[in-house]
Structure formats: C-alpha cells, structure tokens
Backbone as CSV, one residue per row, in Angstrom:
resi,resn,N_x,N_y,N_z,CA_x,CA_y,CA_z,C_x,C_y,C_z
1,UNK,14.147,12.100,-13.047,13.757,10.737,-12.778,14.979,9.843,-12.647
2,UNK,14.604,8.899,-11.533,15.794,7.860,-11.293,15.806,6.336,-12.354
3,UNK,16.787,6.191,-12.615,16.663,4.920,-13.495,17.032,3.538,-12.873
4,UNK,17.644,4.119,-11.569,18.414,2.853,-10.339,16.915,1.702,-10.029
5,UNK,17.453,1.050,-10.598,15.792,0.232,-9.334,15.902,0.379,-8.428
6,UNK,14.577,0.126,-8.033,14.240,0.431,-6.127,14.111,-1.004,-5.466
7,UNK,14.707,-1.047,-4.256,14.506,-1.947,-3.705,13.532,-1.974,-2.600
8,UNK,13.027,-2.991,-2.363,11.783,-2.700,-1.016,12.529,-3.405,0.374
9,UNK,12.186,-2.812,1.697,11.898,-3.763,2.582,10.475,-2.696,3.438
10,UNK,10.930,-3.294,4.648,9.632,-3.444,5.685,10.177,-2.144,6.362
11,UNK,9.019,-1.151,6.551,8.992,0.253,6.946,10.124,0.169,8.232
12,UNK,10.730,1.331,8.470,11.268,1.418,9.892,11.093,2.886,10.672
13,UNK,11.657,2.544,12.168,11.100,3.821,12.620,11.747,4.948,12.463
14,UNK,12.977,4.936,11.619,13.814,6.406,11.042,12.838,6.447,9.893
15,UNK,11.857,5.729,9.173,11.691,6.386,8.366,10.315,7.594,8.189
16,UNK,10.022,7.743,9.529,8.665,8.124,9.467,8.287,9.744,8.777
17,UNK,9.371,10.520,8.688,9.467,11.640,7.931,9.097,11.938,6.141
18,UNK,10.284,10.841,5.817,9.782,10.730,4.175,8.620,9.746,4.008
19,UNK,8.461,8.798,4.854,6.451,8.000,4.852,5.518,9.503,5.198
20,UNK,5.976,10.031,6.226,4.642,11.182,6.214,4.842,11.948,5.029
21,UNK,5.452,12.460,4.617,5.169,13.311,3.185,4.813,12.151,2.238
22,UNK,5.143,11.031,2.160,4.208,10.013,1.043,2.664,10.266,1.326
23,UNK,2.407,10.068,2.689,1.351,9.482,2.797,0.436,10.868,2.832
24,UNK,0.914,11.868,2.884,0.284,13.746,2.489,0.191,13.469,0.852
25,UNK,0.808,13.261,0.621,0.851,13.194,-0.975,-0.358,12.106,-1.039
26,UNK,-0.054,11.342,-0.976,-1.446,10.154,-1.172,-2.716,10.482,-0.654
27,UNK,-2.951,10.971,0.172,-4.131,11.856,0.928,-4.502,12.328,-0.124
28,UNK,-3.689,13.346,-0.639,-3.947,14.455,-1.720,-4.015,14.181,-2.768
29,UNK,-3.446,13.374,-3.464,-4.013,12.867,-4.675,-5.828,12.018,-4.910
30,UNK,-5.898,11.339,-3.109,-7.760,11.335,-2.976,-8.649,12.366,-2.693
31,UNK,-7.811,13.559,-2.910,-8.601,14.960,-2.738,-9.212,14.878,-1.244
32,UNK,-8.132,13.997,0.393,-8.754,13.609,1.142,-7.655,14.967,2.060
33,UNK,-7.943,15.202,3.250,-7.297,15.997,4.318,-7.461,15.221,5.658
34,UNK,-6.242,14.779,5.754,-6.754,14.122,7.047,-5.796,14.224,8.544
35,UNK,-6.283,14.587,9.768,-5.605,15.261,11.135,-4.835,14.176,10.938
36,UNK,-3.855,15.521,11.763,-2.311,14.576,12.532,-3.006,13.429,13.120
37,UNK,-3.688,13.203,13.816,-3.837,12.424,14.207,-3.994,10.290,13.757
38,UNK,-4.337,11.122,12.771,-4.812,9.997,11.552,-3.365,9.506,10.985
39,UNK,-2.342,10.022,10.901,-0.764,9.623,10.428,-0.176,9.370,12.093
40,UNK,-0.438,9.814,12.988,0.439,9.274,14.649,-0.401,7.879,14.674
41,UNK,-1.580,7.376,14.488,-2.301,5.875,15.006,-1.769,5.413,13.817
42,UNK,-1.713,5.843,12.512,-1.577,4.659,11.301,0.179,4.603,11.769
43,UNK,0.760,5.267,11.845,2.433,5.048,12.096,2.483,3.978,13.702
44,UNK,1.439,4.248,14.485,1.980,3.626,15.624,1.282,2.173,15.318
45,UNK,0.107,1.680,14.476,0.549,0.851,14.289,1.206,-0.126,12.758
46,UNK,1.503,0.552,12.583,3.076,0.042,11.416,4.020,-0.445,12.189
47,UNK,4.215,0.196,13.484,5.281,-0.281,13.949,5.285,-1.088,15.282
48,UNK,3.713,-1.485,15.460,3.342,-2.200,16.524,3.173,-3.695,16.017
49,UNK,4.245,-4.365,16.580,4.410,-5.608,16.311,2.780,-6.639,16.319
50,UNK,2.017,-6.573,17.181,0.679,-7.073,17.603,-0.462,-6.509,16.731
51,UNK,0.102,-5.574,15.822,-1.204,-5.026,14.667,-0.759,-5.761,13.059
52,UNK,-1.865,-6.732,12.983,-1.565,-7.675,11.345,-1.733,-6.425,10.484
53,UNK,-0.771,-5.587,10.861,-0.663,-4.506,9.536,0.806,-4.328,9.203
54,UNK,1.227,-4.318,7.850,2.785,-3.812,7.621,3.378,-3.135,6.557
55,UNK,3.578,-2.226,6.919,4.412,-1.289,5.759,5.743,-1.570,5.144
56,UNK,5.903,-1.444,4.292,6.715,-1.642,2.870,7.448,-0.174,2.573
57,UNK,8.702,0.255,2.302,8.787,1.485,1.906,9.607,0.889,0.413
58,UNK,9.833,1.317,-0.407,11.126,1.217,-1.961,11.490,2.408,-1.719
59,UNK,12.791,2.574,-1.240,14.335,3.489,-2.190,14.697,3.065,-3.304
60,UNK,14.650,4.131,-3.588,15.602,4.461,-5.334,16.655,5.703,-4.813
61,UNK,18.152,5.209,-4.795,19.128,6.006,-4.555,19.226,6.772,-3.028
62,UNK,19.116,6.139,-2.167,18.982,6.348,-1.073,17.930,7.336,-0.629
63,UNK,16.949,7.591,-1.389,15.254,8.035,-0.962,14.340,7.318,-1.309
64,UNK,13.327,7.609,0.012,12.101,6.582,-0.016,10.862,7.354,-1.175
65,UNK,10.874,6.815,-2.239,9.859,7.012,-2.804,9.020,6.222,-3.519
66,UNK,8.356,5.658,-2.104,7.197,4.747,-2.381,6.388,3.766,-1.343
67,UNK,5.128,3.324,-0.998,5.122,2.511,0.342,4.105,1.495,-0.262
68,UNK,3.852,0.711,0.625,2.707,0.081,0.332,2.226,-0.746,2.213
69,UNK,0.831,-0.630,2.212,0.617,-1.111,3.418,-0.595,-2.441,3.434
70,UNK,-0.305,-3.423,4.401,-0.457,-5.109,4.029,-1.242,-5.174,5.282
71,UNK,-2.377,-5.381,5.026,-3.339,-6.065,6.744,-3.685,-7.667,6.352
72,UNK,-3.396,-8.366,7.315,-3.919,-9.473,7.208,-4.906,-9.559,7.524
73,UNK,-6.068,-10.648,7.220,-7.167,-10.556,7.606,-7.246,-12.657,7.054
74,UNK,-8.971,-12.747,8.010,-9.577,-14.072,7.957,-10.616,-13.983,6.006
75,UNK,-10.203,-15.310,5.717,-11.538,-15.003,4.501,-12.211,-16.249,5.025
76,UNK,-13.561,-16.100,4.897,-14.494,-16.947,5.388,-14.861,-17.588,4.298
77,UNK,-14.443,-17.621,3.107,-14.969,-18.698,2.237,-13.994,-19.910,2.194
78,UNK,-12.713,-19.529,2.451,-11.665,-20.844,2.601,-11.431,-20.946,3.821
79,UNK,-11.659,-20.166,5.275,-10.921,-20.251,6.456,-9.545,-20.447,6.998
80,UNK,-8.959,-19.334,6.131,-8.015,-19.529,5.958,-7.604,-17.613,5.640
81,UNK,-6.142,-18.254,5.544,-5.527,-15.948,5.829,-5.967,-15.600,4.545
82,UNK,-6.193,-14.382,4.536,-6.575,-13.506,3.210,-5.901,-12.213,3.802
83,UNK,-5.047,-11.199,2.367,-4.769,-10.105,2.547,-5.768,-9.194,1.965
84,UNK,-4.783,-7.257,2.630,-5.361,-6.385,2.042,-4.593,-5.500,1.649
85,UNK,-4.213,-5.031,0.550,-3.633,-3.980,0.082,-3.774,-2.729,0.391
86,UNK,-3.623,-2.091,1.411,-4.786,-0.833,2.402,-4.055,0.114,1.429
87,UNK,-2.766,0.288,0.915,-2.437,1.665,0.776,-1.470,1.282,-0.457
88,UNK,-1.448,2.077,-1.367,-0.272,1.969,-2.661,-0.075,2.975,-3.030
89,UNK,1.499,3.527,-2.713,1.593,4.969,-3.464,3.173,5.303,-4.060
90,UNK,3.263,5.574,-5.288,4.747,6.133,-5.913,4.802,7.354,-5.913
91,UNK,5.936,7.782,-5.341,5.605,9.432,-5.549,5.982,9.526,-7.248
92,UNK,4.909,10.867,-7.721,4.837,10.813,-9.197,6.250,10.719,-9.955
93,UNK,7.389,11.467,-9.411,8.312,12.187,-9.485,9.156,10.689,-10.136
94,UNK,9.026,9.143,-9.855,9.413,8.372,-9.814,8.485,6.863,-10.219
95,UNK,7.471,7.496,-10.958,6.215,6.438,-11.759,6.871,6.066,-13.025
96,UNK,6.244,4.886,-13.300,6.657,4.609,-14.629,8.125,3.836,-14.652
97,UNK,8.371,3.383,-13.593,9.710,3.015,-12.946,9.347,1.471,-12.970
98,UNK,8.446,1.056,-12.376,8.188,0.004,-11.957,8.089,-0.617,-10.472
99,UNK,8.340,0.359,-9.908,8.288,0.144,-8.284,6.994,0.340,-7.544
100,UNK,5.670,0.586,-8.498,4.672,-0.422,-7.674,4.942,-1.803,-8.379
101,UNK,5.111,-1.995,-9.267,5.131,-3.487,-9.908,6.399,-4.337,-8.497
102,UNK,7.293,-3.848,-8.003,8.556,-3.824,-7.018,7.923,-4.363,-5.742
103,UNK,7.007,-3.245,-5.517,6.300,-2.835,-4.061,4.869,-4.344,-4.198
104,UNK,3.812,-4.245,-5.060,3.314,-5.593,-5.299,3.622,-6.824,-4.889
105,UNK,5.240,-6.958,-5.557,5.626,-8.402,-5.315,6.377,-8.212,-4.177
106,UNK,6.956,-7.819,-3.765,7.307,-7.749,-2.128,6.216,-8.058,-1.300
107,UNK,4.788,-7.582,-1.555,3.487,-8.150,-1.332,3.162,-9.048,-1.175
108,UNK,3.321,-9.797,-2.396,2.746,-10.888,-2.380,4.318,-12.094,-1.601
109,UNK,5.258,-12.049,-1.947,6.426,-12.486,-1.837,5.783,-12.755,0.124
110,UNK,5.665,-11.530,0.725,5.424,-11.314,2.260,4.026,-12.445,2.770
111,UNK,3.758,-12.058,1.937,2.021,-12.873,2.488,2.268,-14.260,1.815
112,UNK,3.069,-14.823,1.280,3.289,-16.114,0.591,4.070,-16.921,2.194
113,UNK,4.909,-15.917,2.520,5.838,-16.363,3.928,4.703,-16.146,4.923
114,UNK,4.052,-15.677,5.405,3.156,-15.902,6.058,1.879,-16.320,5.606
115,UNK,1.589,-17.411,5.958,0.200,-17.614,5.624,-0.710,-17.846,3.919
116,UNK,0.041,-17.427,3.713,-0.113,-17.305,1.924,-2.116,-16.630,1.762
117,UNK,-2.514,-17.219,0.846,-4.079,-16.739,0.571,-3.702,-15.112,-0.526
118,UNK,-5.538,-15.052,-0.456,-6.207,-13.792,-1.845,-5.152,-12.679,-0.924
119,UNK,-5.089,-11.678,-2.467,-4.910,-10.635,-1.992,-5.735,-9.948,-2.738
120,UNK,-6.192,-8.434,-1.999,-7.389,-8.152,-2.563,-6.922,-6.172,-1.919
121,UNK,-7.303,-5.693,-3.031,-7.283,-4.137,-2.837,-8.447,-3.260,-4.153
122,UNK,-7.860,-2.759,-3.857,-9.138,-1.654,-4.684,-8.906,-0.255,-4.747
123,UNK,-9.269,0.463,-5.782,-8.477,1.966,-6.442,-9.631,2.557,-6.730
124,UNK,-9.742,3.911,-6.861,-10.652,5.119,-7.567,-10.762,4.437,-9.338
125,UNK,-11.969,4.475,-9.306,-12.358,3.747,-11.094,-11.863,4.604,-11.810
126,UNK,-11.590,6.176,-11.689,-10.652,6.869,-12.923,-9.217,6.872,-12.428
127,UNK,-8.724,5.940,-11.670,-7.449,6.092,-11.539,-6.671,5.168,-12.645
128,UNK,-6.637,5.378,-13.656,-6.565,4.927,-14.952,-4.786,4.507,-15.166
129,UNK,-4.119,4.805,-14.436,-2.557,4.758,-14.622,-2.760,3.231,-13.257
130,UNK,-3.043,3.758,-12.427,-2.757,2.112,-11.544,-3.940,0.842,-11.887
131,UNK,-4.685,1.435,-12.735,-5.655,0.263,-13.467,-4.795,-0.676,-14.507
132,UNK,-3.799,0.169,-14.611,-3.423,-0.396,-16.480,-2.163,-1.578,-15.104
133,UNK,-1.507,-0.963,-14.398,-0.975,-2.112,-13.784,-1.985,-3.064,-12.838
134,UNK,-2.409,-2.694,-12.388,-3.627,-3.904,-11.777,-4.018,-5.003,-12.666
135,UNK,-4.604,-4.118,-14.160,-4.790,-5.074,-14.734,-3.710,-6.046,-15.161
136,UNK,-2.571,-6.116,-15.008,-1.018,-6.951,-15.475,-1.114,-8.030,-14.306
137,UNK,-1.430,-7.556,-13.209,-1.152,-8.197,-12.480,-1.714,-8.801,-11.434
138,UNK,-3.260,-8.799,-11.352,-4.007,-8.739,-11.143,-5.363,-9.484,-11.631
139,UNK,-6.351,-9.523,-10.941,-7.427,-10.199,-11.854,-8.426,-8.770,-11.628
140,UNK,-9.267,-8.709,-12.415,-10.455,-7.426,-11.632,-11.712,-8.462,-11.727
141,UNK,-12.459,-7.894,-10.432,-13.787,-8.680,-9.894,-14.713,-8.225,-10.350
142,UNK,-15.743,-8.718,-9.988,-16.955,-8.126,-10.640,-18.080,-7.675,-9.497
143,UNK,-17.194,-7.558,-8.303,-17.293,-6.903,-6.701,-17.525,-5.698,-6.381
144,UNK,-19.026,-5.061,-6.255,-19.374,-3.640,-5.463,-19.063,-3.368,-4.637
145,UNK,-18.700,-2.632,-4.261,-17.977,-2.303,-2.738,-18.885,-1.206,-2.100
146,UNK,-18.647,-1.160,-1.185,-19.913,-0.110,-0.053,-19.169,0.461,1.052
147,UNK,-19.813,1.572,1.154,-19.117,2.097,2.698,-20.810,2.779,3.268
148,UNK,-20.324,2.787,4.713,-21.101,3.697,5.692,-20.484,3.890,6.847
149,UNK,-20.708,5.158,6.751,-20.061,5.764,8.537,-19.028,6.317,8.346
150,UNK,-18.338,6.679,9.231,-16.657,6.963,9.664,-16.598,8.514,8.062
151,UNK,-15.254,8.368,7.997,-14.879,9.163,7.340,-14.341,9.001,6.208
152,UNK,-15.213,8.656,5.205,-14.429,8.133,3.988,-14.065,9.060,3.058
153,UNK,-12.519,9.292,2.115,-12.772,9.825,1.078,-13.443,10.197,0.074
C-alpha cells in the first residue's frame, strides 16, 4: 500500500488502459460482465466534449488507482443543474487511503465550477465499506430507487 496522496484530475486519452482494468475490476466487484463494447461507448464518451459526462482518474505515485464518473443532469424541483455520481471505484490494493474521500471532492469542487446544485449517487445496500464514507459525507435519503429494461446489474 501507498501512503503518497493521490491527486485527481480529469480522465485523459493515454489513460484508457489503466481506466479499463479499473473499470473490469468495478464490473466485477457488481458480480456484472459486461462486452467490449460497453467500455469503447462509455470511453468515447468521457472523452467527447458534447456528452455532460466526465471522468476523474487519482494517481498515487505515478499509477492510476482510482476514477470517478460525473453526468450532469436537469432537477426539476429547482430548475436548475443537478449531478450524478455514475461510477466510484478505488482499486482495493489502495482503500483506506482516502482517495474516494480525494475523488468526491474533486466532485463536488467540479460541479461547484459548473453550475453548482444536488449531487446524488447510490451504492449496493451491503456495500458496507463505501456506506461508512457516504455516510461522512453525505446525507442518505429515504429514496427507492427502481429499474426496468436494459441491462442492469
């Protein structure tokens, strides 16, 4: 384990090698499998200027281990920008560090410069290690969430 803090910026296109093994790893920790295809559209748009989506990577010691991904979106109760936390992942190897706490505020820090408004994400209910930071930093809702269709984990 590294003890260097990690610093964050905004994904780039050398980095798409160590993001795809993050984002295999993160798959896999939702017990999810998902086609090449599904990492070539989410990478093309990370890096498509015209998609309100943006990736985050943290190095610690000149490796990327860690991302986080930011969609903007409308909230209709203020009319006004609201975010989404689509993706949060440390590789294990480097938890306990503090670089989602790193990766977060680069978050919020980003969406404060644009537009400001909620930010709003959501985790597996036994994911009990990113609960204990959510809850730090975070408020928790009292919000059901639903899916239908497509391909969900």
């Amino acid at each position: 384990m590294s003890s260097t803090p990690a610093t964050v910026r905004p994904i780039a296109k050398e980095d798409f090698t160590a993001w795809r093994r993050l984002f295999d790893d993160y798959a896999t920790f939702y017990n999810t499998t998902l086609d090449e295809s599904v990492y070539e559209g989410l990478w093309g748009w990370l890096l498509d200027p015209s998609v309100p989506l943006w990736g985050f990577v943290a190095e610690s010691e000149g490796k990327i281990v860690g991302f986080a991904h930011l969609q903007q979106q409308r909230d209709t109760f203020t009319a006004s920008t609201s975010w989404f936390l689509d993706d949060l992942f440390v590789d294990p190897q480097h938890r306990s560090q503090g670089i989602a706490r790193i990766l977060i505020a680069e978050v919020n820090r980003f969406s404060a410069e644009h537009g400001g408004g909620r930010i709003r994400w959501i985790t597996d209910t036994d994911n009990h290690r990113a609960r204990r930071l959510y809850d730090d930093v975070a408020q928790l809702t009292h919000w059901v969430m639903y899916e239908q269709g497509g391909n969900t984990p």
